[in-house]
C-alpha positions, 0 to 999 in steps of 0.5 A: 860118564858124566857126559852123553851125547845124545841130541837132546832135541831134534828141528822136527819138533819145532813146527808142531809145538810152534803151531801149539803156543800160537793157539795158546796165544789166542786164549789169552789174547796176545799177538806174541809171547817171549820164550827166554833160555833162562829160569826164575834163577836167571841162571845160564844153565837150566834144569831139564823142567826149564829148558823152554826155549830148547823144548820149542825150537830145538835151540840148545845154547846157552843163551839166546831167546826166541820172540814168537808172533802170530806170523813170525817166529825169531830164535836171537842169538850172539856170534858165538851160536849163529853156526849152531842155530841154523843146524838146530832149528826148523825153517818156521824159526828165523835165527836174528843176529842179536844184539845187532839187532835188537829185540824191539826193532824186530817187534817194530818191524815184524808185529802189528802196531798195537800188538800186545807182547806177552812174557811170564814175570817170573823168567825176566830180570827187572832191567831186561823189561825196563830196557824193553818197554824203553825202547818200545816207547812211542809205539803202540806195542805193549808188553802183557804179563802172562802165565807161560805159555810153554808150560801150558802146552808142554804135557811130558815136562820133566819134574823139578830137581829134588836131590839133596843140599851138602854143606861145603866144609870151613876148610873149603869156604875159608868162612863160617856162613855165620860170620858171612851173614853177620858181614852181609847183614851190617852192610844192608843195616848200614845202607838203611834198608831193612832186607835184601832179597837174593834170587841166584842159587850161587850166591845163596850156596856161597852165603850158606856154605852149601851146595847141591845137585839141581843143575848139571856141571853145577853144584848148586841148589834151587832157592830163593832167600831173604837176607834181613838187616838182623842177621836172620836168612828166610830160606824158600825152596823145597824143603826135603833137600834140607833135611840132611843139614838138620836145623840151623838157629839163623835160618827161617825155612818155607816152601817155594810157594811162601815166597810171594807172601813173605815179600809182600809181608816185608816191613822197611825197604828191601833191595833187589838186584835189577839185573837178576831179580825177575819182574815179579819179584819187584811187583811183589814188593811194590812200594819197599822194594829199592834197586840195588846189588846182589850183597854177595856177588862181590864177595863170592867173586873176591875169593879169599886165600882158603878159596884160592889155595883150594883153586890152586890145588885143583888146577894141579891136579886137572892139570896133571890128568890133562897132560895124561890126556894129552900124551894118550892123543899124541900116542893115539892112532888119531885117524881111528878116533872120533870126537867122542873118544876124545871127550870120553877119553878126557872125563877118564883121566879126570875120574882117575883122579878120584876127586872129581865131583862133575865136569864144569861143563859139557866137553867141546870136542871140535875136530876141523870145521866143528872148531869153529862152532863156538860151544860145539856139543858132540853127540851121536849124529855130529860125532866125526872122526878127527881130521888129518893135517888140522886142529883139534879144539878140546875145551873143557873143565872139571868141578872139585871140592876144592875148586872149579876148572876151565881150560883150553887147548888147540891141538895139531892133528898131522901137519897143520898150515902155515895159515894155522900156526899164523893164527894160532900164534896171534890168538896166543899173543893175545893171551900172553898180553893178558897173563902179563898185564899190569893196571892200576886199581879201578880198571874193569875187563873192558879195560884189558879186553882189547890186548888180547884182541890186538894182534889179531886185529893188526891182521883183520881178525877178531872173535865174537865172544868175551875174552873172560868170564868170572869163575867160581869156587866149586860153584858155576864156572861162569860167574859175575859180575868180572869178567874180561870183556869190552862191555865189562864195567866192574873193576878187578879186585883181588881174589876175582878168578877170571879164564883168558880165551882169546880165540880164532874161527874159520867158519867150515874149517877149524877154530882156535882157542887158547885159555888159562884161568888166572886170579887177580892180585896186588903187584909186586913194587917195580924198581922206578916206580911209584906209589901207586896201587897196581894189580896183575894177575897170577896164572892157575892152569898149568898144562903145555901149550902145543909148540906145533902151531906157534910160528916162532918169527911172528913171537918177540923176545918177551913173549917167548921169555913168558912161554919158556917160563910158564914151560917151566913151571909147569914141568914144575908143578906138574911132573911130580904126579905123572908116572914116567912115560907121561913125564918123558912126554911132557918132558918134550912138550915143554922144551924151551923155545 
């Protein structure tokens, strides 16, 4: 199993090392001290030396913060997390609703007025401390760069990562790292600056074509680099996981501890991203460091036909060990099962595959009222037998070499409510909305985000998280800078994967999600129309949606035309590589509407 399911932390352990870091707090003279949930990556997930906001407070989501005072202790959290928070830390900790409220608003209402806030340089982007200081501005509260005052006290740490880089084969990438670097390199020439600096361990892998082991459900490998206007990459990180890969003639590699010392070495100006570079990165180039994008982040999002072909591929083959799973479920004695054997049962069917790298991510399983817990994790003190007449909420994915998988699906349990087959038919009206969305060039996720929330809205409803986030090719499955969302400024391009997962919570009842990845491309010309440039989206997940829960008199023609053909194409696509029983089932599951 890729999978456990013991509870990594426990609320108990809170108030001890809380009471630690404040008596390190007044050796070095600050009134606070920022405890971030990200690493010097910047990346949402972390490895086990770096989970330091989950090591202080318990708290084990994927993003959040924590504001530690001398009287006051802040763990901030988004909508997706506030259920999880409260059953994770100890009362010394205050879950804030964040970012309704904002971090400088708690620090003017809870921290003295000539405070001094002290955060590690290392483990805050640029933008984050401007936005900060910005809002601090009229006051007496200042923020201090600091060592970190949790790997001062934490003496078990685990060691960092050291397991070894791969390459990522041409007939995977689709484009020699060679030829990337040149194309990278002639637009940090063309834009007059002498380097670029790159500080998130995906772009690096895709700019490389390689990818490792370091980060759980992630195949990446921790490092730093530095992309010059010459064509030449200076490679920081630990060097005996390169050995493998023997020497390449572009590439000029120094242990992590050189990184510092070849910034402040840099001739000519040198770009860094704000919105993931960390503070110290911009202190170190002083005066040549100029802000500006990641150079890779565009290009790894616009996958090219190799990549998405790669996409397709795996999405076939996940989506026929999903309809295994799917079939095992509606033929189980469901009342028997717990909500580990789900997730257990799930990693099964993709392990027969024979091609299955990792799991994208840890396995939600949420029976009942764990639905409704955003990024529920099962372990061995939450795990539950599956309700009777509910939902059950199984979102998960899987990392092939040719691709990255994420999907969801609601599934009855016995005979769901009126009320739940309502809501699940508005979530997937909403999904619909998206998969058969046509735009015109140039519009972003915030764009699109609201067709998804429509009819839920119509009925008071909504959900408090993005409706997409980016995806990679066999790299993390959150990836920037598209996704679908109302904060979302990046136009869609072609070849940007994206999920659409709209969804419905009822706190202490059930959830609802529904997602499919989908990619990006040019439309086809309509009949009628104009010259105008178009895009639409092509839908990559093919697995049933439960018949069970829609309410056929909330649906319009339309929208059971789409369900009825995407049935059919997954019957298409998928039967070919089930065994006979599973075909008899999906058979069913597929029937038109």
């Amino acid at each position: 199993m890729f999978q456990t399911f013991d509870a990594t932390t426990t609320p108990d352990q809170g108030p001890p090392r809380l009471a630690a870091l404040r008596d390190w707090m007044a050796t070095v003279a600050v009134d606070g001290f920022l405890v971030p949930r990200a690493d010097k990556h910047q990346g949402e997930y972390v490895a086990p030396c770096d989970d330091r906001l989950a090591w202080l407070t318990g708290f084990t989501g994927s993003a959040g913060f924590a504001c530690v005072l001398c009287d006051h202790a802040g763990v901030f959290v988004d909508g997706r997390y506030r259920l999880q928070v409260r059953d994770q830390v100890a009362d010394v900790f205050t879950p804030v609703h964040w970012p309704e409220t904002g971090l400088s608003d708690w620090l003017k209402d809870h921290a003295i007025p000539t405070a001094k806030i002290g955060f590690d340089p290392w483990l805050h982007t640029v933008s984050e401390l401007e936005k900060l200081r910005k809002a601090l501005a009229g006051t007496h509260i200042t923020l201090v760069p600091v060592p970190n005052g949790i790997d001062a006290i934490w003496d078990d740490r685990p060691a960092p990562p050291s397991a070894p880089a791969f390459a990522q084969p041409m007939e995977r990438s689709g484009e020699s790292s060679r030829d990337k670097i040149a194309r990278l390199a002639k637009t940090i020439a063309d834009s007059g600056h002498a380097a670029a600096v790159l500080t998130l361990p995906d772009s690096i892998c895709w700019l490389l074509n390689i990818r490792g082991r370091d980060i759980a459900r992630n195949p990446i490998v921790q490092a730093f680099a530095i992309l010059r206007a010459d064509g030449r990459v200076e490679l920081f990180s630990d060097l005996s996981k390169f050995a493998d890969l023997g020497p390449d003639a572009l590439i000029d590699q120094y242990d992590w501890d050189q990184f510092e010392i070849r910034l402040t070495a840099q001739d000519g100006t040198v770009m860094y991203d704000p919105g993931s570079a960390p503070v110290a990165v911009a202190d170190a180039l002083s005066g040549n460091g100029v802000k500006g994008c990641d150079p890779c982040g565009l290009p790894k999002a616009c996958k090219n036909t190799v990549e998405i072909q790669g996409a397709r591929d795996a999405h076939i083959r996940d989506g026929a060990a999903m309809c295994r799973f799917l079939a095992w479920l509606d033929a189980a004695d469901q009342t028997a099962l717990t909500e580990i054997d789900v997730v257990t049962a799930l990693e099964g069917f993709r392990r027969d595959t024979d091609a299955l790298f990792d799991i994208s991510f840890e396995t939600i399983s949420g029976s009942g009222p764990h639905g409704a817990i955003v990024h529920y994790r099962v372990t061995h003190d939450t795990n539950r037998p599956l309700d009777h007449n509910s939902l059950l909420l199984v979102d998960s994915g899987g990392q092939y070499t040719d691709g990255t998988t994420d999907i969801t699906r609601t599934i009855a349990l016995g005979t769901p409510t009126d009320d739940m087959r309502q809501c699940f038919t508005r979530v997937l009206q909403g999904m619909i909305a998206v998969s058969r969305a046509r735009f015109p060039t140039g519009l972003a996720g915030r764009d699109l985000d609201a067709l998804a929330r429509a009819p839920l809205w119509m009925a008071g409803q909504d959900y408090d998280h993005g409706t997409g986030h980016g995806v990679g090719s066999f790299l993390s499955v959150h990836e920037g800078p598209q996704r679908l969302s109302r904060v979302s400024t990046e136009p869609l391009q072609p070849g940007m994967i994206v999920s659409n997962e709209p969804g419905y919570y009822r706190a202490g009842a059930w959830g609802i999600r529904i997602e499919n990845l989908i990619v990006v491309q040019d439309a086809a010309p309509v009949m009628g129309g104009d010259d105008r440039a178009m895009l639409d989206f092509e839908t990559l997940t093919f697995v049933p949606i439960d018949r069970r829960l829609m309410d056929l008199s909330i649906l319009t023609a339309p929208e059971r035309d789409w369900i009825n053909t995407y049935h059919q194409m997954v019957w298409e696509k998928i039967s070919p590589h089930l065994d006979d029983a599973t075909q008899l089932w999906l058979r069913e599951a597929v029937a038109p509407l």
